[in-house]
Every structure is written in C-alpha cells, then in structure tokens.
N, CA, C and O atoms as a Tinker XYZ file with bonds, in Angstrom:
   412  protein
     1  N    -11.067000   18.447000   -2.238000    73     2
     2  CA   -12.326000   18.611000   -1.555000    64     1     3
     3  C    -12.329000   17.842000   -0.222000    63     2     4     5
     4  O    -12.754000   18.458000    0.756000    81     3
     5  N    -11.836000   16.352000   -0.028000    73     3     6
     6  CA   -11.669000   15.954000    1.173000    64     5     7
     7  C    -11.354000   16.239000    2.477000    63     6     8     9
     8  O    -11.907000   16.020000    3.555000    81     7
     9  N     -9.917000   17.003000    1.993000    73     7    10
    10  CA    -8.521000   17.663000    2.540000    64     9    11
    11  C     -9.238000   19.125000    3.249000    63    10    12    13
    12  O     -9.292000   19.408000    4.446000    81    11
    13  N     -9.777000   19.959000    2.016000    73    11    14
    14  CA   -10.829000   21.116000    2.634000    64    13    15
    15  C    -11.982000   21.020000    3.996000    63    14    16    17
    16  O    -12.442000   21.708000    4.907000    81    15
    17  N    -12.046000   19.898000    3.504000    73    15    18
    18  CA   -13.400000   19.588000    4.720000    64    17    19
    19  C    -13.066000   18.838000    5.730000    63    18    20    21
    20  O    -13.843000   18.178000    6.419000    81    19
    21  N    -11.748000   18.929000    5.860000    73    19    22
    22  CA   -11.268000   18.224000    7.234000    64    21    23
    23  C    -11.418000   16.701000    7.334000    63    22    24    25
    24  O    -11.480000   16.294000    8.494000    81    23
    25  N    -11.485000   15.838000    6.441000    73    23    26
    26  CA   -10.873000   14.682000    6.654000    64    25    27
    27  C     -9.590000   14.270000    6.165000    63    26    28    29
    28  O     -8.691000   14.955000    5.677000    81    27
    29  N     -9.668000   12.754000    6.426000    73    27    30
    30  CA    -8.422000   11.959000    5.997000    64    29    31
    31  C     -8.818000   11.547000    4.842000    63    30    32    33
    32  O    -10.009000   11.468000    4.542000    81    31
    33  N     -7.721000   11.195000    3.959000    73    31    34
    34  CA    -7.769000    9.729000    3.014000    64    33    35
    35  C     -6.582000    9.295000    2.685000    63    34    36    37
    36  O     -5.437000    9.746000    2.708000    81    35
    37  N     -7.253000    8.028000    2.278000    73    35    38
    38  CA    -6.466000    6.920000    2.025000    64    37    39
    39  C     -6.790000    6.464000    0.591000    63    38    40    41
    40  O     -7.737000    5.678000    0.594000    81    39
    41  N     -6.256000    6.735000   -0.724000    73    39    42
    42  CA    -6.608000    6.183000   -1.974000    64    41    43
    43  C     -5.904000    4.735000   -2.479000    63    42    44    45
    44  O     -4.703000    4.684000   -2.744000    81    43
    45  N     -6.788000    3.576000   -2.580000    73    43    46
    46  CA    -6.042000    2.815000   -4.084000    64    45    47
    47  C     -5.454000    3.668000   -4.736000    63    46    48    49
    48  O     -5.451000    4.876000   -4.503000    81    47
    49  N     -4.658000    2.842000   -6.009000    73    47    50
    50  CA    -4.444000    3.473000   -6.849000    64    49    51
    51  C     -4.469000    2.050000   -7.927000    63    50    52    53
    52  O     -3.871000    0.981000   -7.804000    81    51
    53  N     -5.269000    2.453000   -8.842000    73    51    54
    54  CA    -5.678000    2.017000   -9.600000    64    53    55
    55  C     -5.238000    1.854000  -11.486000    63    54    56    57
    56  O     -4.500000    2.577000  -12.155000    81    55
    57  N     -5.629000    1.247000  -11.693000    73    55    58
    58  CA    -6.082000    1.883000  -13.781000    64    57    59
    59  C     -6.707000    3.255000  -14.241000    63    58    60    61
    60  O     -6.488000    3.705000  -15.366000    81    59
    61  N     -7.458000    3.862000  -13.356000    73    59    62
    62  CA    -8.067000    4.690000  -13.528000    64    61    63
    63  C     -7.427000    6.202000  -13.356000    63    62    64    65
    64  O     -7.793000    7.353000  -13.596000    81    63
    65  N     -6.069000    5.439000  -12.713000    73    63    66
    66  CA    -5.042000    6.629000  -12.738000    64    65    67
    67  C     -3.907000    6.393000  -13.230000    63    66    68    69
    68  O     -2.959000    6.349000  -12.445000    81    67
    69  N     -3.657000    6.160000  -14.744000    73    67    70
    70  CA    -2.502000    5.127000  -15.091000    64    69    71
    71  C     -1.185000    6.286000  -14.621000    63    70    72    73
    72  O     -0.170000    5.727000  -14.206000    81    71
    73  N     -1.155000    7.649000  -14.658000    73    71    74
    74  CA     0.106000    8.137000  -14.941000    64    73    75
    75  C      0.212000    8.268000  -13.730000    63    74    76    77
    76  O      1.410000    8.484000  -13.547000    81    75
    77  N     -0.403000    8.272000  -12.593000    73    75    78
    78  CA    -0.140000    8.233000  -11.264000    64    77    79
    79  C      0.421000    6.714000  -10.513000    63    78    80    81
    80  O      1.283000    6.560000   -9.648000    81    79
    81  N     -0.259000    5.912000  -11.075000    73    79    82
    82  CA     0.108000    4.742000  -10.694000    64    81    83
    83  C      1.268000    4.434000  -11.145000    63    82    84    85
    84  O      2.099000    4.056000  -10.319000    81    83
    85  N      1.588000    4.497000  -12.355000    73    83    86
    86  CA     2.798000    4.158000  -12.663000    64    85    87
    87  C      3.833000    4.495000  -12.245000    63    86    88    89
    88  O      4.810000    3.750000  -12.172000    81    87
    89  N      3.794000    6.252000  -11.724000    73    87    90
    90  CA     4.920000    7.482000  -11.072000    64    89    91
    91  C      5.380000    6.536000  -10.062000    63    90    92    93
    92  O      6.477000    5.996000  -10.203000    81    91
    93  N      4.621000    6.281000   -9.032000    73    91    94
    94  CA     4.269000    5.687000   -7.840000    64    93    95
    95  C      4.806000    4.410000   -7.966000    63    94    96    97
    96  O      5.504000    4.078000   -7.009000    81    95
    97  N      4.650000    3.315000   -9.165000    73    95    98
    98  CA     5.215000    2.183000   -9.056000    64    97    99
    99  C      6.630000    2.331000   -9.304000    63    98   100   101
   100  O      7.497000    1.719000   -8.679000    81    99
   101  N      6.910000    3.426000  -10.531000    73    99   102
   102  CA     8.581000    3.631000  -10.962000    64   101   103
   103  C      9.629000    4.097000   -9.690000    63   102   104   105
   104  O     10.727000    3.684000   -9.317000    81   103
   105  N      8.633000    5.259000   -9.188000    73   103   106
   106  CA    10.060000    5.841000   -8.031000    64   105   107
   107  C      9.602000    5.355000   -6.529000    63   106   108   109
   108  O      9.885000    6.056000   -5.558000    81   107
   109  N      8.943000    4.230000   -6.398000    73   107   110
   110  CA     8.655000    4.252000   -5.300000    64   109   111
   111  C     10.425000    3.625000   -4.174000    63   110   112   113
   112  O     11.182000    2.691000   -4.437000    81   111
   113  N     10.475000    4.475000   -3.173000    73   111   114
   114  CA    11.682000    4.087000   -2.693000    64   113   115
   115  C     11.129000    3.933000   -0.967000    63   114   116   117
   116  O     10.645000    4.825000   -0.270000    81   115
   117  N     11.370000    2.635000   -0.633000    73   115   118
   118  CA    10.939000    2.958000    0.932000    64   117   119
   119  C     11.723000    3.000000    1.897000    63   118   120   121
   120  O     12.764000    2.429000    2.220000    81   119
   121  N     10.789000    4.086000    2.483000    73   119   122
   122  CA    11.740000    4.707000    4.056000    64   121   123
   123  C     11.207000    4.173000    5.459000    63   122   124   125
   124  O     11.720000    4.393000    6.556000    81   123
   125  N     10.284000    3.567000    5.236000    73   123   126
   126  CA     9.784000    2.609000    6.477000    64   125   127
   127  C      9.278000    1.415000    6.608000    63   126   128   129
   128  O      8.118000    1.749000    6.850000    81   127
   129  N      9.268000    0.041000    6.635000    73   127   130
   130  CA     8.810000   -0.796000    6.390000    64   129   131
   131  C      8.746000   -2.054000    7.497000    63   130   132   133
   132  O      9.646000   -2.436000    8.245000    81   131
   133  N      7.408000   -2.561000    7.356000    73   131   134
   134  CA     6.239000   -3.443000    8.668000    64   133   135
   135  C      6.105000   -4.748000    8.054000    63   134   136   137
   136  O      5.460000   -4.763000    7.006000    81   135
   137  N      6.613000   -5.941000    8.513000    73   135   138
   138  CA     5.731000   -7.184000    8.317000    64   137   139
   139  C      4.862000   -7.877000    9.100000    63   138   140   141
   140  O      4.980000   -7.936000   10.324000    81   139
   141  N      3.964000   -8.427000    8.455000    73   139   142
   142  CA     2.684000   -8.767000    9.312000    64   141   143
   143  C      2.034000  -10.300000    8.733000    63   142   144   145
   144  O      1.613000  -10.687000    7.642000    81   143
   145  N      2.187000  -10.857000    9.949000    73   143   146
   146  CA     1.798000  -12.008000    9.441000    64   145   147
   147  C      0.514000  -12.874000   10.045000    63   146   148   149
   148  O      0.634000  -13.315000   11.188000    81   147
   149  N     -0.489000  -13.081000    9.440000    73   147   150
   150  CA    -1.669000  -13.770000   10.104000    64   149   151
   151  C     -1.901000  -14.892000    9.926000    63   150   152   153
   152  O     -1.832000  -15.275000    8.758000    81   151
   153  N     -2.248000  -15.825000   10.924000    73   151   154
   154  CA    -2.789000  -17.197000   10.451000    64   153   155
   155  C     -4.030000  -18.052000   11.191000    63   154   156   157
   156  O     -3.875000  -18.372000   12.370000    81   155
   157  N     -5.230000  -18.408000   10.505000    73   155   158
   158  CA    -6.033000  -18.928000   10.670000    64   157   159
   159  C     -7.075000  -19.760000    9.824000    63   158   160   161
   160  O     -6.606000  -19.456000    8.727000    81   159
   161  N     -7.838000  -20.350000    9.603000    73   159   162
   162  CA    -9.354000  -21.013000    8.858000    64   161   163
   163  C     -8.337000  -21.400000    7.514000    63   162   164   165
   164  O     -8.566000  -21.077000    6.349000    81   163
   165  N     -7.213000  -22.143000    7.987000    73   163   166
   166  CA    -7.019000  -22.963000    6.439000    64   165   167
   167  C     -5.667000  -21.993000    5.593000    63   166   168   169
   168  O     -5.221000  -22.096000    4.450000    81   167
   169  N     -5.315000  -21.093000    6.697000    73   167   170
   170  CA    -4.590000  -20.055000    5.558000    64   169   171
   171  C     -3.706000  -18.994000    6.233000    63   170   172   173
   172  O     -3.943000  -18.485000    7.328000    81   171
   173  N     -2.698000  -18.735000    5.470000    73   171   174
   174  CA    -1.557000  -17.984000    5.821000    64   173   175
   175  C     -1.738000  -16.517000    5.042000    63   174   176   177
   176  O     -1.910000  -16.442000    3.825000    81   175
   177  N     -1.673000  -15.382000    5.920000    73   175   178
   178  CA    -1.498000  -14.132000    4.926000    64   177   179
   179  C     -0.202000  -13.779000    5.652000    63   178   180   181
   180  O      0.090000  -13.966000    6.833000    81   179
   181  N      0.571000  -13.175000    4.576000    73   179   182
   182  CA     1.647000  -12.304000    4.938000    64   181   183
   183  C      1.785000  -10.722000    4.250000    63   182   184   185
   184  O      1.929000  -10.611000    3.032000    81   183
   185  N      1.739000   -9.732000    4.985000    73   183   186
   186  CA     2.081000   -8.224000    4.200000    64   185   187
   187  C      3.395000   -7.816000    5.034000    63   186   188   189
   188  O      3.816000   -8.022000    6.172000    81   187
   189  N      3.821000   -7.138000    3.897000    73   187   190
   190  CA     4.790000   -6.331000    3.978000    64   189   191
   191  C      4.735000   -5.126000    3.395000    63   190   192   193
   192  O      4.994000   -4.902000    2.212000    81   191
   193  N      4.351000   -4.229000    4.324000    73   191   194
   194  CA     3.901000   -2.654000    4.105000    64   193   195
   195  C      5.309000   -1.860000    4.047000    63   194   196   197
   196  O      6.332000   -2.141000    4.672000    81   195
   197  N      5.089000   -0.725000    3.076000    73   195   198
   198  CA     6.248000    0.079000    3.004000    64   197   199
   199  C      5.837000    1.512000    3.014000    63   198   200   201
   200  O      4.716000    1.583000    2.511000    81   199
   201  N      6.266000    2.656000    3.370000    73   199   202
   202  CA     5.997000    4.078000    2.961000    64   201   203
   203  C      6.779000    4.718000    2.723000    63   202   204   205
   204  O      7.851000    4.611000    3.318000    81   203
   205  N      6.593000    5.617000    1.798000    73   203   206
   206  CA     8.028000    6.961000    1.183000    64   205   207
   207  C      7.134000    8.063000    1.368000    63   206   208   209
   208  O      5.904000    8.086000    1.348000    81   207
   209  N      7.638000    8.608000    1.479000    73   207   210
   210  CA     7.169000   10.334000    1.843000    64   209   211
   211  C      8.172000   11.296000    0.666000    63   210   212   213
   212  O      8.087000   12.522000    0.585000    81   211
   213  N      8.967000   10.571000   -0.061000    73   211   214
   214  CA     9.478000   11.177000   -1.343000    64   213   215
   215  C      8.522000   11.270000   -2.398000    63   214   216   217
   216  O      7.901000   10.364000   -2.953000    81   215
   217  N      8.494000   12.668000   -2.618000    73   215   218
   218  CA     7.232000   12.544000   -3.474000    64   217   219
   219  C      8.255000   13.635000   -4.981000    63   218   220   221
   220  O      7.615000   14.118000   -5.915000    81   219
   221  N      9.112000   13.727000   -4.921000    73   219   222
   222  CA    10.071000   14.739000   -5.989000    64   221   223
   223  C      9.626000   13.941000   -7.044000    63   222   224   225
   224  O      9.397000   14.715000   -7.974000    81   223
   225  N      9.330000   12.528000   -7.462000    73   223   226
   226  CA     9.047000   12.883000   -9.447000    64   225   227
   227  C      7.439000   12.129000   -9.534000    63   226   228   229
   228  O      6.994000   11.233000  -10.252000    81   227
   229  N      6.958000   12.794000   -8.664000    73   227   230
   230  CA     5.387000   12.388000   -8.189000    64   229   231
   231  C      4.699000   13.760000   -8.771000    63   230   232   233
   232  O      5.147000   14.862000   -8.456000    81   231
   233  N      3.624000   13.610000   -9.608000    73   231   234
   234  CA     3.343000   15.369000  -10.181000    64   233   235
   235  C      2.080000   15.659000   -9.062000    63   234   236   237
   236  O      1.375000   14.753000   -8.617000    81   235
   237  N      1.968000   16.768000   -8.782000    73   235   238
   238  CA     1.063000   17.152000   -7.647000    64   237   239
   239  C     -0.304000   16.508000   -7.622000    63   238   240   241
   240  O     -0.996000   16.048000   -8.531000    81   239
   241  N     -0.499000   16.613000   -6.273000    73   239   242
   242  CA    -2.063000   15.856000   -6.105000    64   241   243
   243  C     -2.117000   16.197000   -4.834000    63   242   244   245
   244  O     -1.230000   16.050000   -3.993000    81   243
   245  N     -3.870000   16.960000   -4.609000    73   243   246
   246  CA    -3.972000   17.691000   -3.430000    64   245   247
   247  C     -3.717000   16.850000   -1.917000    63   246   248   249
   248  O     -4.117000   15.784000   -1.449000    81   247
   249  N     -3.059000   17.666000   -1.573000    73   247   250
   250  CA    -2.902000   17.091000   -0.002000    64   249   251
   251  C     -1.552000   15.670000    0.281000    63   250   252   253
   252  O     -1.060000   15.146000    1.280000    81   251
   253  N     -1.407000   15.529000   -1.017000    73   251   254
   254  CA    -0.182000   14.271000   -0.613000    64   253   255
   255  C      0.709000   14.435000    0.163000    63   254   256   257
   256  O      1.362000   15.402000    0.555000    81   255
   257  N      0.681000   13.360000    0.360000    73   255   258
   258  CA     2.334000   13.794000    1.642000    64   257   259
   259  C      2.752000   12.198000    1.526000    63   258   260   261
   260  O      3.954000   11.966000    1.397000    81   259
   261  N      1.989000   11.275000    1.557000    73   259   262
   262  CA     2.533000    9.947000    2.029000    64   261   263
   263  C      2.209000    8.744000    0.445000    63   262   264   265
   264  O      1.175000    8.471000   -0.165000    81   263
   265  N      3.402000    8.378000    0.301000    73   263   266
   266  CA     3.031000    7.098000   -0.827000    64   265   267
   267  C      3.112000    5.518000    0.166000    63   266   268   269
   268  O      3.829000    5.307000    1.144000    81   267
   269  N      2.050000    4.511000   -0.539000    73   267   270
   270  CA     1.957000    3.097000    0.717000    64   269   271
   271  C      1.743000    2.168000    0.004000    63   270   272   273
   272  O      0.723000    2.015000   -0.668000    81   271
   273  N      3.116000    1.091000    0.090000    73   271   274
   274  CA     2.789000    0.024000   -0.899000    64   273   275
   275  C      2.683000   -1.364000    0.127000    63   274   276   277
   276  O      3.490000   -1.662000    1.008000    81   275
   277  N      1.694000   -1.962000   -0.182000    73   275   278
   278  CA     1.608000   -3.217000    0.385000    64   277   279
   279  C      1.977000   -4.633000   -0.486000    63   278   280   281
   280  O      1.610000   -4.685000   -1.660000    81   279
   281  N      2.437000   -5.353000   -0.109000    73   279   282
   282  CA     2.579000   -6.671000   -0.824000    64   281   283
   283  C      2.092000   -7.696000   -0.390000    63   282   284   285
   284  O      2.836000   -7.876000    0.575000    81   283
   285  N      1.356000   -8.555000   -0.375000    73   283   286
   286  CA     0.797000   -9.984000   -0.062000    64   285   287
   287  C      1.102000  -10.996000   -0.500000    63   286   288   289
   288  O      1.730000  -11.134000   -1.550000    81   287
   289  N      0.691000  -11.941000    0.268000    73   287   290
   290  CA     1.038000  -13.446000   -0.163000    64   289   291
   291  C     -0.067000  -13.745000    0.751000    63   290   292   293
   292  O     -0.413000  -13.147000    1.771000    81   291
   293  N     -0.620000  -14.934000    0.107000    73   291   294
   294  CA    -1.963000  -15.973000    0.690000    64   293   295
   295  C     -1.860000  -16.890000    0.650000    63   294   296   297
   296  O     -2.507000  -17.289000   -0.318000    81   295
   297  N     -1.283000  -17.855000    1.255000    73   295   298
   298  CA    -1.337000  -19.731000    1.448000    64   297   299
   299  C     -2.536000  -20.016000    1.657000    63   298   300   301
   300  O     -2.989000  -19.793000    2.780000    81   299
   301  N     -3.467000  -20.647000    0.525000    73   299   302
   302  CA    -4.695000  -21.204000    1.200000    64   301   303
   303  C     -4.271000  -22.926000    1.285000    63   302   304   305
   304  O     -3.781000  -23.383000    0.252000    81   303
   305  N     -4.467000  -24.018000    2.642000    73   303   306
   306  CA    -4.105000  -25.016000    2.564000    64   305   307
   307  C     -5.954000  -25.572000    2.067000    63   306   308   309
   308  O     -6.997000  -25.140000    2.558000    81   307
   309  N     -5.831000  -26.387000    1.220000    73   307   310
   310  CA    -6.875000  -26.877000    0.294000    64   309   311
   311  C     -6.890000  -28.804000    0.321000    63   310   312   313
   312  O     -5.991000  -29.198000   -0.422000    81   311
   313  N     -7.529000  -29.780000    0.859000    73   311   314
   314  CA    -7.168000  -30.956000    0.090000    64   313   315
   315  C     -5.652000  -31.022000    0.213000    63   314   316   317
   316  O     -5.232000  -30.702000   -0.900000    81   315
   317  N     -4.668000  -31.268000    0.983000    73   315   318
   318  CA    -3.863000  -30.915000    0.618000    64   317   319
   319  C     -2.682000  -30.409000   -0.317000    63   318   320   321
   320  O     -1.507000  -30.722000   -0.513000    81   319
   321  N     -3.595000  -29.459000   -0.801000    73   319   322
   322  CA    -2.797000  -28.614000   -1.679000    64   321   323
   323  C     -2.852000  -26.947000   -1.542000    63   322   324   325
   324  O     -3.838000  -26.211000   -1.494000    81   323
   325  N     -1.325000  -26.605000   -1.494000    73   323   326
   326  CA    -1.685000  -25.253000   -1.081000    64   325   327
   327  C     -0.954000  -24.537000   -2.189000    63   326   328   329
   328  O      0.116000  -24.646000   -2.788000    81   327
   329  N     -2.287000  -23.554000   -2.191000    73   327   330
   330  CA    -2.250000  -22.357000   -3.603000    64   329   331
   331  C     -1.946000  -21.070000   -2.536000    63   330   332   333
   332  O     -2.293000  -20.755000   -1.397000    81   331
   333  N     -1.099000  -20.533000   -3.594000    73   331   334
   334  CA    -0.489000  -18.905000   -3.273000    64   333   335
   335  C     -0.810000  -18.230000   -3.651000    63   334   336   337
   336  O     -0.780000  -18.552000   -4.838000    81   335
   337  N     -1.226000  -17.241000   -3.589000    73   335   338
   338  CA    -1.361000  -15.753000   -4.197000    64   337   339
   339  C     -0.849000  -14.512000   -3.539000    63   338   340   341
   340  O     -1.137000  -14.060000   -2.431000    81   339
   341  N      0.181000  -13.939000   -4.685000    73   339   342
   342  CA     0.465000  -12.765000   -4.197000    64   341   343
   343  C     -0.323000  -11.349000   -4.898000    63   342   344   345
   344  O     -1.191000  -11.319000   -5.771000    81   343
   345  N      0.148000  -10.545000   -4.372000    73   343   346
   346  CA    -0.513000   -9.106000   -4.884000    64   345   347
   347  C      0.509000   -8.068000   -4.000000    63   346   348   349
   348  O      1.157000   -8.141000   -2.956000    81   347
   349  N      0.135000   -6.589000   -5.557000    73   347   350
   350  CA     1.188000   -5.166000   -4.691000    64   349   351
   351  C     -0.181000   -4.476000   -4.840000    63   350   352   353
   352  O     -1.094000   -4.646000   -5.648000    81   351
   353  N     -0.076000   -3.916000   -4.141000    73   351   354
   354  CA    -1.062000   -2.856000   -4.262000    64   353   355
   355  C     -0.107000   -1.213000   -3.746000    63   354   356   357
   356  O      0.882000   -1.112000   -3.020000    81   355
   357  N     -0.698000   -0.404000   -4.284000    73   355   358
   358  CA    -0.130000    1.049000   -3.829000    64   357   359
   359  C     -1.408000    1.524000   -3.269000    63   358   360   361
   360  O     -2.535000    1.063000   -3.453000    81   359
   361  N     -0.947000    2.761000   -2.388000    73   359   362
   362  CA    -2.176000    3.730000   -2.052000    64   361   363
   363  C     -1.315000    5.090000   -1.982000    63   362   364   365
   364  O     -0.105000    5.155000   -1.769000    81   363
   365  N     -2.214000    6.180000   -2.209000    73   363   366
   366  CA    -1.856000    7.376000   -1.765000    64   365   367
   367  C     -2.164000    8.152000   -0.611000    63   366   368   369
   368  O     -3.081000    7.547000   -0.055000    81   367
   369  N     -1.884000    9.157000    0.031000    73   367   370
   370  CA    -2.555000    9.348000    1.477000    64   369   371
   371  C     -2.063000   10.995000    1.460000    63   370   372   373
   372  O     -1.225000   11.687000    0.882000    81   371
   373  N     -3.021000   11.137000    2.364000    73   371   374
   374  CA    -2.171000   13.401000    3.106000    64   373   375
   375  C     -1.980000   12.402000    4.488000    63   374   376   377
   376  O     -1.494000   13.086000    5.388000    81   375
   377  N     -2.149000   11.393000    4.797000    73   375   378
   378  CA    -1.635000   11.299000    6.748000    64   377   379
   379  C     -0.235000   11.406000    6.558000    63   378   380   381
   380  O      0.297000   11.223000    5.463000    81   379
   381  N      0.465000   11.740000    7.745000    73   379   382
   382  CA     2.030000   12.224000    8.068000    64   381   383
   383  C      2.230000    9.988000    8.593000    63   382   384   385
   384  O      1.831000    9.749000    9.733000    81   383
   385  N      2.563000    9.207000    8.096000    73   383   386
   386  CA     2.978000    8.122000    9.171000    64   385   387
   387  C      4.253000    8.256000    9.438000    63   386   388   389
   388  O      4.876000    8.396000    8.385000    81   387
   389  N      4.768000    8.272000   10.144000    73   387   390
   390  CA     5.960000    7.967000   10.807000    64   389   391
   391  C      6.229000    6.057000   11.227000    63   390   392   393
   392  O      7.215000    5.531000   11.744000    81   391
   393  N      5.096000    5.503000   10.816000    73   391   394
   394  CA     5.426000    4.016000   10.863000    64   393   395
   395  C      4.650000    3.756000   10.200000    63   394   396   397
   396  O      3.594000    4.386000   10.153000    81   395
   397  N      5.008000    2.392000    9.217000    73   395   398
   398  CA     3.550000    1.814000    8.704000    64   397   399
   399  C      2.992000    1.145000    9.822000    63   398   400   401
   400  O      1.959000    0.656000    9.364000    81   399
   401  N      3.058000    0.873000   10.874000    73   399   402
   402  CA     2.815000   -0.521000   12.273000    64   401   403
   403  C      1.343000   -0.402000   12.766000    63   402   404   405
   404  O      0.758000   -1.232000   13.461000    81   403
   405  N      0.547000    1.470000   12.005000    73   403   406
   406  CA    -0.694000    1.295000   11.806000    64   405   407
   407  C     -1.313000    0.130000   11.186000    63   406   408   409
   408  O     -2.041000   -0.747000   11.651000    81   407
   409  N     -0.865000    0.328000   10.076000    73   407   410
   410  CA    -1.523000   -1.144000    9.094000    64   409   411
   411  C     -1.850000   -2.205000    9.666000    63   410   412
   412  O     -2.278000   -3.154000    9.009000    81   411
C-alpha cells in the first residue's frame, strides 16, 4: 500500500516479524558499508551501517529491494565511569542506495 501510493519506506524490523527478522539476521551479507562517529554532552556514539541488496533467501515482501543493518556503540562518560552500550538493529527498505553515507 505504501509503494502504490508513491512513497518511500524505511521499516524496523522487529519481533513482530520473527521469520523476517531472522531471514535478514541469518543471510545478511554486506555490500556497502559507512562508519560514523559522533561526539558530544558526555558521550561517544559510533555506527557502522551496512546494506545488501541480496535478497535470494529473503521470502517476498512488497517493494523490497534494500536490506540495512546498523550497529552501535554508546560511551556515556558518567562520574567517572563510562558505560557502553551496544545495539544491531536491521531495517528493510524499496530505496535503491548505492551508499549507506545517507545515514
């Protein structure tokens, strides 16, 4: 319905789509990949974005074209003590990127 009406998207991917998410976490293979690093107010983020456009053991879903995995890390400096947190997140997309360097 999105795709029909002439927009974009950009999906999480979630729990709510376990057999998709999982496809996506098993074959994800990347063909382009961006690091990005920010720092300010006490704290370090770092991502490292990736995209595959291999979608062969991905089962259909309207408009796909692009799989996008991000990874994080968060230095918060605290009292001096600094806590990390990482995180992956996936998304799904119909945009064509030819770079992640959008992100």
């Amino acid at each position: 319905m999105i795709v029909n009406s002439g927009n974009d998207y950009i999906a999480a991917l979630k729990g709510n789509q376990p057999t998709l998410f999982q496809d996506v976490k098993t074959n994800f293979i990347p063909e382009f990949t961006c690091n990005q690093i920010n720092k300010g107010h006490g704290r370090i983020e770092k991502r490292h974005v990736s995209i595959c456009k291999n979608l062969d053991c991905i089962r259909p879903w309207p408009g796909l074209t692009t799989l996008i995995k991000v990874q994080s890390e968060r230095q918060v400096f605290t009292h001096n003590v600094i806590e990390v947190t990482t995180q992956t997140r996936y998304y799904i997309s119909h945009l064509l990127f030819d770079s992640p360097r959008i992100w």
